[in-house]
Phi, psi and omega in degrees: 000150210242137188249155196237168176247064177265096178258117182297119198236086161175176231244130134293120146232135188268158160209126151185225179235124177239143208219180188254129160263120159243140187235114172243114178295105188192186179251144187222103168285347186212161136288146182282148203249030168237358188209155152296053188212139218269159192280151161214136197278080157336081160294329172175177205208141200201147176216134180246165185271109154262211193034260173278337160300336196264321178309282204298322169321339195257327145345273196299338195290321188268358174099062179247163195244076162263182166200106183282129192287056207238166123230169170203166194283164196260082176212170166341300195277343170265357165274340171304311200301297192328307182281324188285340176249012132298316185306330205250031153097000176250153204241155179241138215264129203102256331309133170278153166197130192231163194307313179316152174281151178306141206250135195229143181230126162302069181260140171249139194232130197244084179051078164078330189256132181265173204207342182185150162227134177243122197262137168216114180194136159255108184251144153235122204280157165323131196274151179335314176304319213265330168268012144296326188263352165286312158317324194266331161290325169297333162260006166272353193246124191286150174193181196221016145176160188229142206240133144255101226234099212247139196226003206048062216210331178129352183255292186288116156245145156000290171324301186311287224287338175309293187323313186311313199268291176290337186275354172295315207288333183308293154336329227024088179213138202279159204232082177279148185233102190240115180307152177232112167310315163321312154290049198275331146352318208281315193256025185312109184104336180300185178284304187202152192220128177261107183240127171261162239282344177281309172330287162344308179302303177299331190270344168247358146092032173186147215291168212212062181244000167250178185284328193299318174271349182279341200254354145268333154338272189001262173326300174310267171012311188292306157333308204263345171238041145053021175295167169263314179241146171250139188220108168277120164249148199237065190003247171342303177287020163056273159159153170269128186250127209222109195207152158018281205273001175155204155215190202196117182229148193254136200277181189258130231249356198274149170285307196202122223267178169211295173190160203235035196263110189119331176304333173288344169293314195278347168320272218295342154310315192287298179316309160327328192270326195282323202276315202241034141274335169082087152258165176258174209296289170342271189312322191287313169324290179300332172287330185303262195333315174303292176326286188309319191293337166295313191280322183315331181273016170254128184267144211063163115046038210248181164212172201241125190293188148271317177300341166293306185294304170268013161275352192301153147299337175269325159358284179336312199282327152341277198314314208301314184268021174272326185285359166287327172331163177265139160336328185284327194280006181256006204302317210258059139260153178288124165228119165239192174267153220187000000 
């Protein structure tokens, strides 16, 4: 049987806070003889694009056009960010720069095991002036769907995510949101919201632990932001699709867990993508789910190609729900052969 290849062909802008994963590798044979705390012999060092950067990287991975909505500081480390989320093929819009310093997340990581993390951050939200140029960008940048990838950090405000949201709805072009419960204001009317289940928790304000209450969160959730969907994802426990017509939950495809730094980016990557390709809710899940079960067997901060997705064993459950599709949701797929 001949497998096909429907690679989603359209264009992302990402808006959020992007930030640098820096990762440092090594060994650790002793304890320091001044604290109970282990020596850890540097082998090497690597720094990736996170946060909204890491969305748009995953974006670009899968044969997406993106283009990211940022600031970043105006330093060293934010002339690094820039060239590092052009290496993975996505472009940054600007570039903005602001005083704060670029937000770097530290990890050391010790035969496999991170052992401490370290944050370097000033988060402050955008002063009028800087959300002014982000808005005039957003309404200059043509896409065929738009992501708000919100980390608090200082990039998504109240403003930001209003514009964001009316020039989607203007547009008809879908406004996917991965959420900060602290902002829950923000987002009202967009399309759809991937909140993962601590998130969820915080936004309906009580624990979530069978599926029977997470797939009514899901369902209230959808309700209380005026969404066409809600997509809870629940690590292990694969994630819930929440829509009009009901919910629906999907198991989760991984094999083997590695490490979960980032998986919720490649959520919202894959779904952006699937979306503004005109796939249905179904099929944008299921491909969500295969992707994340691929970066989670990865280390660190990573992203998934589209030939990883459709060289996967999981690939099929994908195809199963595009052939359910209505003829009209398959109009923008690419389709060749494979």
């Amino acid at each position: 049987m001949q497998r096909r290849n429907l690679a989603p062909s359209c264009t992302v802008a990402i808006v959020g806070d992007g930030m640098v994963d820096h990762y440092i590798w090594g060994k650790a044979t002793r304890l320091s003889p001044e604290a109970p705390v282990p020596v850890v012999a540097v082998e090497g060092e690597e720094f990736r694009p996170g946060g909204a950067a890491n969305v748009a990287a995953n974006v670009s991975a899968m044969g997406g056009v993106a283009k990211l909505l940022t600031f970043a500081g105006d330093d060293a480390l934010g002339r690094e960010f820039l060239k590092l989320v052009e290496a993975r093929g996505a472009s940054v819009i600007g570039p903005f720069l602001r005083k704060n310093p670029t937000t770097r997340k530290t990890r050391i990581v010790v035969q496999n095991q991170q052992v401490v993390r370290v944050d370097w951050e000033k988060a402050y939200p955008l002063a009028p002036e800087e959300e002014e140029l982000i808005i005039a960008a957003l309404e200059a940048t043509e896409a065929d769907v738009f992501v708000l990838s919100d980390y608090a950090k200082g990039v998504v405000t109240s403003n930001v995510a209003r514009c964001c949201i009316e020039i989607g709805r203007k547009r008809g072009v879908p406004v996917v949101v991965d959420p900060k419960p602290q902002h829950r204001n923000f987002y009202r009317g967009a399309t759809v919201m991937t909140p993962n289940r601590s998130e969820a928790e915080a936004l309906v304000g009580s624990e979530l632990a069978v599926i029977g209450d997470q797939a009514a969160a899901a369902m209230k959730l959808r309700e209380m932001f005026e969404l066409e969907a809600l997509i809870m994802t629940l690590g292990e426990d694969g994630m819930i699709l929440a829509t009009s017509s009901g919910w629906h939950h999907f198991l989760a495809r991984s094999r083997e867990v590695f490490d979960v730094s980032g998986a919720g980016d490649t959520v919202v990557a894959a779904v952006a993508l699937s979306l503004g390709s005109g796939w249905g809710w179904e099929a944008s899940c299921e491909l969500a789910t295969v992707a994340a079960g691929l970066v989670v067997q990865k280390r660190g901060t990573s992203v998934v190609s589209w030939d990883e997705i459709t060289g996967s064993s999981d690939w099929p459950f994908v195809e199963l729900h595009l052939d359910r599709m209505k003829p009209k949701e398959t109009r923008a797929l690419r389709t060749s052969g494979k």
